[in-house]
C-alpha positions in Angstrom: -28.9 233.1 -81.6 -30.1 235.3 -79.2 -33.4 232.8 -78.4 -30.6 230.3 -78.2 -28.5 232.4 -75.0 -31.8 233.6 -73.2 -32.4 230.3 -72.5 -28.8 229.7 -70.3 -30.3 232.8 -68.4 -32.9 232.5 -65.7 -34.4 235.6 -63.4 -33.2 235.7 -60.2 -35.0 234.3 -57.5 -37.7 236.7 -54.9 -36.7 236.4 -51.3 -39.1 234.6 -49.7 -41.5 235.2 -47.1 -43.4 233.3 -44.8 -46.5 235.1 -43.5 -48.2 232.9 -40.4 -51.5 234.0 -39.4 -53.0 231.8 -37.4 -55.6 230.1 -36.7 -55.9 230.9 -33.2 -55.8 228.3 -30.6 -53.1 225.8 -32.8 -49.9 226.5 -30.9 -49.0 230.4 -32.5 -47.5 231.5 -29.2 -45.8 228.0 -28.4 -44.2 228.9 -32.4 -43.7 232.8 -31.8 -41.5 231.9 -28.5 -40.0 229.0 -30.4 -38.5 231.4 -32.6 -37.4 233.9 -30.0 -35.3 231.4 -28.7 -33.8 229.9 -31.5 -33.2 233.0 -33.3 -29.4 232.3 -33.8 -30.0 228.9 -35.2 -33.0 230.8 -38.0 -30.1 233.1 -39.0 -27.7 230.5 -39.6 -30.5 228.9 -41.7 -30.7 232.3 -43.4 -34.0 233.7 -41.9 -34.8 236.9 -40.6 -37.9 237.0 -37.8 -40.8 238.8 -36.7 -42.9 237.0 -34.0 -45.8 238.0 -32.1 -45.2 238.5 -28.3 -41.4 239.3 -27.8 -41.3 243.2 -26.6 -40.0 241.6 -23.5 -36.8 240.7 -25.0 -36.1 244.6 -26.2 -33.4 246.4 -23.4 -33.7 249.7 -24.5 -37.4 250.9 -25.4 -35.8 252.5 -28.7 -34.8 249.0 -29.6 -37.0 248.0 -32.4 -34.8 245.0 -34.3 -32.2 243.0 -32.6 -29.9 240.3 -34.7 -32.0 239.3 -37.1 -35.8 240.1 -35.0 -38.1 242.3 -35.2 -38.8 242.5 -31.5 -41.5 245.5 -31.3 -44.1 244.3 -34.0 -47.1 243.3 -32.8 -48.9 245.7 -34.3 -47.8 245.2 -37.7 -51.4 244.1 -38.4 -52.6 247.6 -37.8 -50.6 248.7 -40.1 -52.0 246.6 -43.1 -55.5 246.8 -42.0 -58.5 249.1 -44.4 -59.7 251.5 -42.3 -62.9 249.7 -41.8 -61.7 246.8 -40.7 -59.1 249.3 -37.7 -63.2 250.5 -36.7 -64.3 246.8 -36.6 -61.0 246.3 -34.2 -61.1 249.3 -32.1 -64.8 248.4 -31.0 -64.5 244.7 -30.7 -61.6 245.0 -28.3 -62.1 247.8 -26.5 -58.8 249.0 -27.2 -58.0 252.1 -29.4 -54.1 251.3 -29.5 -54.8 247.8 -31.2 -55.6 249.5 -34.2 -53.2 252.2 -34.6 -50.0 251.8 -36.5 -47.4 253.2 -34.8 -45.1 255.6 -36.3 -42.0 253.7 -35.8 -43.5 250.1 -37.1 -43.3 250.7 -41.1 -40.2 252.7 -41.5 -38.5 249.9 -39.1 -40.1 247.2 -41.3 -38.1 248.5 -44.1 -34.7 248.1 -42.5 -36.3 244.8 -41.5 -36.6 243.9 -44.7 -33.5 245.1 -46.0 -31.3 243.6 -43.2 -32.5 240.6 -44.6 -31.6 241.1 -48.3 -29.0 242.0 -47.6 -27.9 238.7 -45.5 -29.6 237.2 -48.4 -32.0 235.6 -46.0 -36.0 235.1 -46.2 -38.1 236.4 -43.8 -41.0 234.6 -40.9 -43.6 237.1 -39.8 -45.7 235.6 -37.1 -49.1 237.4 -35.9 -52.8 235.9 -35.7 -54.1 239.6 -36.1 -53.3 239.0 -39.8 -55.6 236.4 -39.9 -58.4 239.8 -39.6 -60.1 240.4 -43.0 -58.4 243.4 -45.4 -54.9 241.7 -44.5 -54.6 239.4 -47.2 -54.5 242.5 -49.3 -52.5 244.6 -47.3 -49.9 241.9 -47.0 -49.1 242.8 -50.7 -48.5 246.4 -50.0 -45.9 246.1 -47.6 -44.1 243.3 -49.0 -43.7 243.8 -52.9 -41.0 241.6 -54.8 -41.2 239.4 -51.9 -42.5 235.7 -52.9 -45.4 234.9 -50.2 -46.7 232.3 -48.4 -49.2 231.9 -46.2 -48.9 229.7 -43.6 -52.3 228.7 -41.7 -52.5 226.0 -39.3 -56.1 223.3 -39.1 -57.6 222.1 -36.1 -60.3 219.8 -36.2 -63.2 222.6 -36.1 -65.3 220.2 -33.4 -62.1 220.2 -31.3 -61.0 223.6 -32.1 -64.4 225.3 -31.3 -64.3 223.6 -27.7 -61.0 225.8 -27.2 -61.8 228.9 -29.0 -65.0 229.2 -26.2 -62.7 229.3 -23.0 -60.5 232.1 -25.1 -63.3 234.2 -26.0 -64.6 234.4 -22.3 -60.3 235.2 -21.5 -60.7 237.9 -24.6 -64.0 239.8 -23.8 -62.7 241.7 -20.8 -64.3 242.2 -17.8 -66.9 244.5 -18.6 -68.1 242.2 -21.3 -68.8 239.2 -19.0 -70.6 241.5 -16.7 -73.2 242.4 -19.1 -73.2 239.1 -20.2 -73.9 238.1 -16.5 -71.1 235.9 -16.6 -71.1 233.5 -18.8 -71.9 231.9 -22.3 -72.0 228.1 -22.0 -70.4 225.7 -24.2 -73.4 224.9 -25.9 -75.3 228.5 -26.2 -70.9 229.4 -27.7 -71.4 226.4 -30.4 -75.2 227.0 -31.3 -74.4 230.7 -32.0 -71.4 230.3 -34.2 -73.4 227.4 -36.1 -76.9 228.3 -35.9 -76.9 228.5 -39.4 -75.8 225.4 -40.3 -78.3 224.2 -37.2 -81.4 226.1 -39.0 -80.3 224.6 -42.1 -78.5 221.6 -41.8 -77.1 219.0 -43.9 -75.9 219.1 -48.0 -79.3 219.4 -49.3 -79.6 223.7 -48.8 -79.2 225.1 -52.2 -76.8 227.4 -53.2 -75.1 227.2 -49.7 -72.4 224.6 -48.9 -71.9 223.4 -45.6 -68.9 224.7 -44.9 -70.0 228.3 -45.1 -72.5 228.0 -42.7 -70.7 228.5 -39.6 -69.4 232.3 -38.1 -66.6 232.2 -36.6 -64.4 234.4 -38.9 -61.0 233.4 -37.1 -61.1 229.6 -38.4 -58.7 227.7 -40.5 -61.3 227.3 -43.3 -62.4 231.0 -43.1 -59.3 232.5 -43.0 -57.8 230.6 -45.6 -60.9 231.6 -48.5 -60.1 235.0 -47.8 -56.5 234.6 -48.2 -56.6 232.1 -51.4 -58.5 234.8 -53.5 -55.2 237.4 -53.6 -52.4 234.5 -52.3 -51.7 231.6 -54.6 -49.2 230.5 -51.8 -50.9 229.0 -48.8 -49.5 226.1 -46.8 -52.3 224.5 -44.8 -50.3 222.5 -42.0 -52.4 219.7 -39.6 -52.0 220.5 -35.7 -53.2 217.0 -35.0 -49.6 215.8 -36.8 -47.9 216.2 -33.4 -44.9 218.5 -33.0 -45.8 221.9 -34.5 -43.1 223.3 -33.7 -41.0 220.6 -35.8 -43.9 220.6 -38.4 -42.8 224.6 -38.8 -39.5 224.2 -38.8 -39.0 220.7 -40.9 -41.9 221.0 -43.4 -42.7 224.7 -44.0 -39.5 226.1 -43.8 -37.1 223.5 -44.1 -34.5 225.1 -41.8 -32.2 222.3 -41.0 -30.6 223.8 -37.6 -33.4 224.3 -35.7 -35.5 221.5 -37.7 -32.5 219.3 -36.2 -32.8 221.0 -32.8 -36.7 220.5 -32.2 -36.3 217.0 -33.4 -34.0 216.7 -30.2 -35.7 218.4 -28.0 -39.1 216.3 -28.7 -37.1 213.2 -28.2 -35.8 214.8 -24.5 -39.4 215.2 -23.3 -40.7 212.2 -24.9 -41.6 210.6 -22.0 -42.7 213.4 -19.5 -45.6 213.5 -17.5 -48.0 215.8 -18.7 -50.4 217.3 -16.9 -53.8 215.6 -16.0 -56.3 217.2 -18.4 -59.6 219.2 -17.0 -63.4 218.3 -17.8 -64.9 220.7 -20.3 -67.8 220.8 -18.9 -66.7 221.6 -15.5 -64.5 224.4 -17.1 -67.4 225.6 -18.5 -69.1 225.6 -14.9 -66.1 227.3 -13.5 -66.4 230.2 -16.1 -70.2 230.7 -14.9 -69.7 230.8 -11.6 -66.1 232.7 -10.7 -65.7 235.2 -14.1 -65.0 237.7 -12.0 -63.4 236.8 -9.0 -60.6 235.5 -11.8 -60.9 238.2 -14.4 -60.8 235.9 -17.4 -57.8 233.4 -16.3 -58.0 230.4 -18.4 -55.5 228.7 -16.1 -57.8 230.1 -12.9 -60.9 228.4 -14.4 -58.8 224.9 -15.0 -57.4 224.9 -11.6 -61.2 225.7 -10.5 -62.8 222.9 -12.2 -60.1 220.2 -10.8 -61.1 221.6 -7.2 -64.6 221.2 -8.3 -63.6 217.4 -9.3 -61.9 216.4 -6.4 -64.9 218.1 -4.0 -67.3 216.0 -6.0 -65.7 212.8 -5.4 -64.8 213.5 -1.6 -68.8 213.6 -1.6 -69.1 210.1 -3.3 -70.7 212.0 -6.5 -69.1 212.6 -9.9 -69.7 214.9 -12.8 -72.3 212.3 -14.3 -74.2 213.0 -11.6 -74.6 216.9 -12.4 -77.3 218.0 -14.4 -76.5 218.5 -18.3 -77.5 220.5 -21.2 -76.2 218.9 -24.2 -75.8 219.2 -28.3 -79.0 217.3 -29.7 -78.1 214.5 -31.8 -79.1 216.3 -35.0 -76.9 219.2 -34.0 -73.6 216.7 -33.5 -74.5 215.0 -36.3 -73.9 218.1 -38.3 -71.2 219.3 -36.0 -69.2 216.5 -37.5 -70.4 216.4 -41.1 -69.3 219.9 -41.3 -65.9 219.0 -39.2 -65.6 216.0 -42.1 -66.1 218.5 -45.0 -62.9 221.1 -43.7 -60.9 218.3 -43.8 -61.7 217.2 -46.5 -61.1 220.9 -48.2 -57.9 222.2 -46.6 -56.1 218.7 -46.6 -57.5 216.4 -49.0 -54.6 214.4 -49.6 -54.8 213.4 -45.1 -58.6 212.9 -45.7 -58.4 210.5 -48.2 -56.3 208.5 -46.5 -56.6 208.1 -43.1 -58.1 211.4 -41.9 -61.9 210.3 -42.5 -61.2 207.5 -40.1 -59.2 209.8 -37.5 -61.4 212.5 -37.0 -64.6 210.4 -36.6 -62.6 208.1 -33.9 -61.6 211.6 -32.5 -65.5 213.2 -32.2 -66.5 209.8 -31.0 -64.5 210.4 -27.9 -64.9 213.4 -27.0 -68.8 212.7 -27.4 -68.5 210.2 -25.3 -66.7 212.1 -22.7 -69.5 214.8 -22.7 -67.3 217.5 -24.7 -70.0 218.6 -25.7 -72.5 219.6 -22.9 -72.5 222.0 -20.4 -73.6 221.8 -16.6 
């Protein structure tokens, strides 16, 4: 009798929470400021938000939460960080506040949190400092009886690594580049962070697997085996789909409202001009020679290298004409195998299909460009 009840019974459900970390340089900010905007549409689709990058929006300097955002928590990561990894932080960046939790943060994390039960609504945290290792654990802490999952978006790692160079000059600062005299090229950026897989190369390496044998901590694949050994809930999502914002929206959380709304804002702008898109290579060049008349401006070096183009042609030469220092074949050739293999890991189900295919036509052209090679 009583087995017979208990089964019309069921426990209630966990709010949920959906914890994005990252990886850098796939669209987080374009997401964050997303949300910021459509904040009234997330509540009516029952979700409170947290997004990186909106103390701008606070009036008052007191004001830590408004409607359903969290407004001033940026440096929630601090907060969930061990204490090596606030060291590891405080050195890298040069900046003693990035790692301190602030006394406010946790206490108004809590009436975060309970707003949002109490609207019976599930929760968005935003922030790619949680993609820093000792988070995955310290997500637990501060968010028990909360069902988690992780949301990481993939870049192709050949594409993505391209990107993540002009960032890291914009992230080391000023003194940085100076002892650096300037600049890392493309090339010295993508041999560093892969010289292991370089010195070893290809499947046959024992106990190593290929896709371990790159360094760049802050990448899809990287951040996601730290996260899967605590988190059973991790939702890899594919930048190269189109729309991330939609992708968010639609297919992780499956907020109608705003999914609705992006899916009418990307029809709008369809068929608008976007803007003509700058050599690597002479980016790169920028970088070496005006670091620090531009202080790091990613936008600075872009607008440096089209100048750069257009002097070039209005001297009957172009950018073939430069000299080039560029990956060795061997060195693509296992740029790519180890590009096929994340695929094929984080979204197995897009490899087998038509992602094999994709990302080979994809590295094809931007070899063929000169991606990668540096003047």
């Amino acid at each position: 009798f009583l087995f017979h009840n208990a089964l019309k019974y069921s426990l209630p459900s966990r709010p949920k929470a959906y914890v994005h970390v990252g990886a850098p340089k796939t669209g987080s900010t374009a997401i964050q400021n997303a949300m910021a905007n459509d904040k009234r549409a997330l509540a009516m689709d029952k979700y409170f938000i947290a997004p990186h990058g909106q103390d701008f929006l606070q009036g008052n300097p007191k004001t830590y939460i408004v409607d359903n955002m969290f407004v001033r928590c940026d440096q929630i990561a601090a907060c969930v960080w061990s204490d090596d990894q606030r060291i590891q932080v405080s050195k890298g960046s040069g900046d003693k506040n990035a790692s301190i939790c602030p006394d406010y943060l946790m206490p108004t994390f809590e009436e975060f949190l309970s707003n949002a039960v109490e609207s019976q609504s599930d929760i968005v945290i935003s922030n790619e400092w949680l993609n820093r290792p000792s988070s995955e654990t310290g997500l637990v802490n501060i968010l028990p009886g909360w069902d988690i999952t992780i949301v990481i978006f993939y870049r192709r790692f050949f594409d993505w690594v391209v990107s993540a160079h002009y960032q890291w000059h914009a992230d080391l600062g000023i003194e940085a580049m100076r002892s650096l005299e300037g600049r890392v090229s493309l090339v010295d950026f993508i041999r560093k962070f892969c010289s292991r897989l370089f010195e070893i190369g290809g499947r046959s390496h024992g106990s190593d697997r290929v896709e371990d044998l790159t360094d760049i901590g802050e990448y899809t694949y990287h951040i996601w085996k730290r996260y899967k050994v605590v988190h059973e809930n991790i939702k890899i999502v594919n930048f190269h789909d189109g729309n991330i914002i939609q992708s968010f929206y639609c297919n992780v959380l499956h907020a109608s409202n705003v999914c609705d709304m992006e899916r009418k804002r990307a029809k709008e702008i369809k068929n608008e001009k976007s803007n003509a898109k700058s050599s690597t290579a002479l980016i790169d060049l920028a970088i070496g020679l005006h670091w620090e008349i531009n202080k790091g401006s990613i936008e600075h070096f872009r607008e440096t290298s089209h100048r750069m183009s257009e002097l070039l042609i209005s001297k009957g030469l172009s950018e073939s004409d430069l000299p080039k220092e560029c990956l060795s074949e061997r060195e693509s050739s296992l740029l790519l195998e180890v590009s096929l293999q994340y695929e094929q890991v984080l979204l197995p189900e897009v490899f087998r299909s038509h992602g094999e295919k994709s990302l080979r036509r994809h590295f094809a052209t931007m070899a063929v460009a000169g991606t990668f090679c540096s003047i």
